[in-house]
C-alpha atoms as one frame of an Amber mdcrd trajectory, in Angstrom:
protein
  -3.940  84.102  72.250  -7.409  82.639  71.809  -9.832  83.052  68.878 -13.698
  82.619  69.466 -15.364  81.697  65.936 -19.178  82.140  66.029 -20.511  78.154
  64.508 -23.131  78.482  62.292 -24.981  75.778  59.731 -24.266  76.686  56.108
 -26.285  75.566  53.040 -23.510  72.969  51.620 -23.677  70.841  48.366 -22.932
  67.348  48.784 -21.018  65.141  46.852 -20.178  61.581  45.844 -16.955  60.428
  44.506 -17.597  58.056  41.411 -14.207  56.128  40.535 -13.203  56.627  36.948
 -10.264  56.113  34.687  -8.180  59.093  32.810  -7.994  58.008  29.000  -7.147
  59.776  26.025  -9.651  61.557  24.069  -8.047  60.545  20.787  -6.945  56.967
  20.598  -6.659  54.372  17.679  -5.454  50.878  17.655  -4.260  50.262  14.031
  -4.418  47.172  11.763  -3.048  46.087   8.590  -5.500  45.804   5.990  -3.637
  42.878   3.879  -1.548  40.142   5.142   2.083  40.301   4.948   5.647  39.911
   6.942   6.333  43.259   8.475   9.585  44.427   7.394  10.013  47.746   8.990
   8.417  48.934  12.389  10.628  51.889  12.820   8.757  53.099  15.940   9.364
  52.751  19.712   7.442  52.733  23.202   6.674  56.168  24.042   8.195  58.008
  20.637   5.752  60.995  19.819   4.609  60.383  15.980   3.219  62.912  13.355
   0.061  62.419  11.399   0.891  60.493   8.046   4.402  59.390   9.674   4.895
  55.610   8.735   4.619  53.256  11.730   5.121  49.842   9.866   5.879  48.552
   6.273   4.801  45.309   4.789   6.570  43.369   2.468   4.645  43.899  -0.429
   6.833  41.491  -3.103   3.175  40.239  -3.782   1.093  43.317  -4.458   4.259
  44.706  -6.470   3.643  41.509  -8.959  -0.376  41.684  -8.999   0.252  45.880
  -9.618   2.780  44.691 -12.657   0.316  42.014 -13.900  -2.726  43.827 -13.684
  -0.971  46.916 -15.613   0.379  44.696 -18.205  -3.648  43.249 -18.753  -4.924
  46.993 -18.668  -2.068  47.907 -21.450  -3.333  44.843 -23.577  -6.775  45.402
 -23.313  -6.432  49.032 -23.729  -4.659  48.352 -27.226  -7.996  45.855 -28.118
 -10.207  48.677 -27.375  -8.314  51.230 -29.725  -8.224  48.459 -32.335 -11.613
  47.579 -32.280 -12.469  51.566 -32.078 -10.954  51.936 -35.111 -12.844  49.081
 -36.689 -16.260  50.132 -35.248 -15.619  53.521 -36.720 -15.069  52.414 -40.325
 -18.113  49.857 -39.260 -15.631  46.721 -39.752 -16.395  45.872 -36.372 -20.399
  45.301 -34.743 -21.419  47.404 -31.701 -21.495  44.053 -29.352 -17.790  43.963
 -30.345 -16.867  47.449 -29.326 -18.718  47.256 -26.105 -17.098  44.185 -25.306
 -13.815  45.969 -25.545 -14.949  48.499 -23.900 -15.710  46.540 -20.657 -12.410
  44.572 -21.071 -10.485  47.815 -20.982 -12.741  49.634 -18.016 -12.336  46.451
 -15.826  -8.522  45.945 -16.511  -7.961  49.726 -15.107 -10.415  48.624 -12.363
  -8.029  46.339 -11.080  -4.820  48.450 -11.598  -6.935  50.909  -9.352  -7.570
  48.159  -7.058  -4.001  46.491  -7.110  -2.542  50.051  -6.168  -4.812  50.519
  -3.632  -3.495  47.325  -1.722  -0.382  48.541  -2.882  -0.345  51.727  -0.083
  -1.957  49.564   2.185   0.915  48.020   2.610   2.113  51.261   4.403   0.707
  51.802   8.099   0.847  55.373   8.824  -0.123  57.259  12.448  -3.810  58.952
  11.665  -3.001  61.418  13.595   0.001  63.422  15.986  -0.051  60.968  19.216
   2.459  58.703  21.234   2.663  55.052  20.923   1.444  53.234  24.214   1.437
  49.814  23.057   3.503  47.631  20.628   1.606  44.590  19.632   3.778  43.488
  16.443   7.364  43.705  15.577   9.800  42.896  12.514   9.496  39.519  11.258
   5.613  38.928  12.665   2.942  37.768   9.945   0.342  41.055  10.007  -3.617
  40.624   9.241  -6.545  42.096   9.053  -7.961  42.135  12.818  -4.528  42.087
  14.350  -3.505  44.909  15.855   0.410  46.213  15.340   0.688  49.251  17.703
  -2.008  51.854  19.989  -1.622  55.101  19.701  -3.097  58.265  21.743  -2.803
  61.821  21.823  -1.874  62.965  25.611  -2.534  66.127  25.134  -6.044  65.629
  25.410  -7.205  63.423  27.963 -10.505  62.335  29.877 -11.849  60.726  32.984
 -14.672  58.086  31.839 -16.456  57.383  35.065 -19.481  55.230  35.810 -21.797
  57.380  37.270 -25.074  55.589  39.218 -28.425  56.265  37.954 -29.501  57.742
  41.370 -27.224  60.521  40.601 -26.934  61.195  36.561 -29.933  63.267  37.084
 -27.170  66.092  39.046 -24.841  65.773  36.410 -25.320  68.068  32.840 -23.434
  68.838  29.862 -20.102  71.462  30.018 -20.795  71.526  34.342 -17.498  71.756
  36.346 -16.666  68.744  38.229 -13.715  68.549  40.647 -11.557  65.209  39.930
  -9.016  63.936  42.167  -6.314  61.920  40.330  -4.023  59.512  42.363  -0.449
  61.179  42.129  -1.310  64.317  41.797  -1.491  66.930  44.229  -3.803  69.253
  43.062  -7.645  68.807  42.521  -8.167  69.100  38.493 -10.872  71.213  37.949
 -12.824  68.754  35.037 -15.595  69.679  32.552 -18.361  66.679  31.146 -18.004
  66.213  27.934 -20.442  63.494  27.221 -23.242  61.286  29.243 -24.334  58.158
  27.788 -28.073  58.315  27.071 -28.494  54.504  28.520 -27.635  52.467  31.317
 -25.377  49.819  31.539 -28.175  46.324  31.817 -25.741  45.155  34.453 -23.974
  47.526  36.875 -27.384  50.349  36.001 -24.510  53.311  35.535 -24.281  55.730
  33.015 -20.862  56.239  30.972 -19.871  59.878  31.734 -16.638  61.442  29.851
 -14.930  64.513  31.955 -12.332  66.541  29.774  -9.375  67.352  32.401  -7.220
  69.964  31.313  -3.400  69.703  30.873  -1.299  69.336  33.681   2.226  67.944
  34.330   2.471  64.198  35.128  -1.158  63.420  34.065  -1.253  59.972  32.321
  -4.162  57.727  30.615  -4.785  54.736  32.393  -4.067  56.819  36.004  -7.112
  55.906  38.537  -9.481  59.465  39.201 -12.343  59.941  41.356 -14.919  62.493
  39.855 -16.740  64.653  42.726 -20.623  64.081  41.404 -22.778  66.586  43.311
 -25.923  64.608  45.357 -28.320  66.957  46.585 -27.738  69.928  49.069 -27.814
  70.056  52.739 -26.769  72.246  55.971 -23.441  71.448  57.240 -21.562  72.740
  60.460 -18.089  73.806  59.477 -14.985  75.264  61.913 -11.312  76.133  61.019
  -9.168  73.520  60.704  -7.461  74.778  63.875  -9.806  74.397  65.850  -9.849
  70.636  65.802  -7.409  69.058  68.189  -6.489  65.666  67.773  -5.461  63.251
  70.392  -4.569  59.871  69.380  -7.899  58.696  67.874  -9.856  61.450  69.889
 -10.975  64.368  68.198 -11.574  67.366  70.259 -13.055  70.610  70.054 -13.245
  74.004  72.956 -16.462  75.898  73.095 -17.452  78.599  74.938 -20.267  78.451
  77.616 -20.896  80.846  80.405 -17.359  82.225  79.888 -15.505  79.382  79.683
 -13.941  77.082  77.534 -15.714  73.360  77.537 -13.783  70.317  75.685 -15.963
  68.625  73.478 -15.643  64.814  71.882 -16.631  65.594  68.030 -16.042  63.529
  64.613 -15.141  65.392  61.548 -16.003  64.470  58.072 -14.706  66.135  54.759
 -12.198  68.725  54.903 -12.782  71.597  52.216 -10.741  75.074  52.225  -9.004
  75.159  55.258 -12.447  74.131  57.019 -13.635  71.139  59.052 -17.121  69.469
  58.379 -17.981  68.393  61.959 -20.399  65.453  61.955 -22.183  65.435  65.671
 -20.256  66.359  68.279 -21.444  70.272  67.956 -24.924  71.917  67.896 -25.015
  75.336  66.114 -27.943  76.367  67.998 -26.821  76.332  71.093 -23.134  77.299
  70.859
């Protein structure tokens, strides 16, 4: 049996793919903030982590004896101060005296403040519930400030960032759909922008747009996308995919004129929905 399909132009909106990368939303890449030999990295490629959980431990022999000697100075100068209280109350003591006692004793528990505070930064802990991606350090290697031990990202919320051109940021808009196509998946993602830059890149004259994807099986930062970024509107001739005959590189198409069926050489273009954008080939005027 034969179906006859009635061709007609239909208002279409165009689109442009814009090549992107899928990255996590959340992502840190943490550093030690004092120098030591890393003594415990108890975490693996790929191990989910907690917020707070630790990821390495320095050895901290040398904060441990600043921490002692700075709380045996703040115990000393402490036991100045309440001597020379006592004094300054029974006015055997001047007030230059006192107040020198006084800033002996505030800056001793300055540093004990201090020394514990390098103390727990001896302790590198996840700021937040992610995977590690990246091991950069491991037991044995000198950490510093500005070198980075492990990466960290939370999968459950990623992104496409995509460099759109400046000939079409003007189509794109805050929280608009956008389909994104990721390689190895099947399924179009349906994609929501998140953020637009507010200026151009000096060089490539793009604009940094961020698409929140939501979550779907096998979806990985650092996987290659392509956002669909609308361009304008135009009238497009579409017919069921069935109607399209291919042979070998020929691409063929049957209409109907004066009650019979006429072959006609045609190129296609995208392929949306079970339709066929025909290119030229096919005049919806006349047929």
């Amino acid at each position: 049996p034969v179906q006859v399909q009635t061709v007609e132009s239909q208002l279409h909106t165009n689109t442009e793919a814009v090549v992107g990368t899928v990255q996590a939303k959340l992502h840190a890449q943490l550093e030690a903030k004092v120098s030591g030999h890393i003594a415990q990295m108890p975490v693996t490629l790929g191990q989910p982590v907690k917020a707070g959980e630790l990821v390495a431990l320095l050895d901290s022999s040398d904060l441990k004896a600043r921490l002692d000697q700075s709380e045996a100075a703040s115990q000393q100068a402490s036991r100045d101060w309440d001597r020379i209280s006592a004094l300054f109350h029974q006015r055997a003591a001047t007030q230059s005296e006192y107040d020198a006692a006084e800033a002996r004793k505030n800056g001793a528990d300055a540093a004990v403040a201090e020394a514990k505070a390098m103390l727990a930064y001896a302790k590198v802990v996840a700021p937040f519930d992610g995977v590690v991606t990246r091991k950069w350090a491991d037991v044995g290697d000198l950490a510093s400030p500005g070198k980075p031990l492990v990466d960290i990202e939370d999968p459950s919320q990623l992104q496409v960032w995509a460099d759109v051109p400046d000939n079409l940021t003007s189509e794109v808009r805050p929280d608009e759909n956008l389909d994104v196509r990721v390689d190895g998946l099947d399924n179009q993602l349906a994609g929501t922008v998140a953020e637009i830059s507010p200026a151009a890149d000096p060089i490539t004259h793009t604009f940094r747009v961020k698409v929140n994807l939501p979550v779907t099986p096998g979806l990985k930062s650092g996987q290659f996308a392509r956002v669909e970024v609308p361009a304008g509107e135009s009238r497009t001739l579409f017919v069921p995919d069935a109607a399209v005959v291919q042979r070998g590189e020929l691409e063929i198409l049957f209409v109907i004129a004066d009650g019979h069926a006429h072959l006609r050489l045609v190129k296609t273009g995208r392929h949306l929905d079970g339709r066929m954008e025909i290119l030229y080939g096919l005049n919806a005027r006349s047929e």
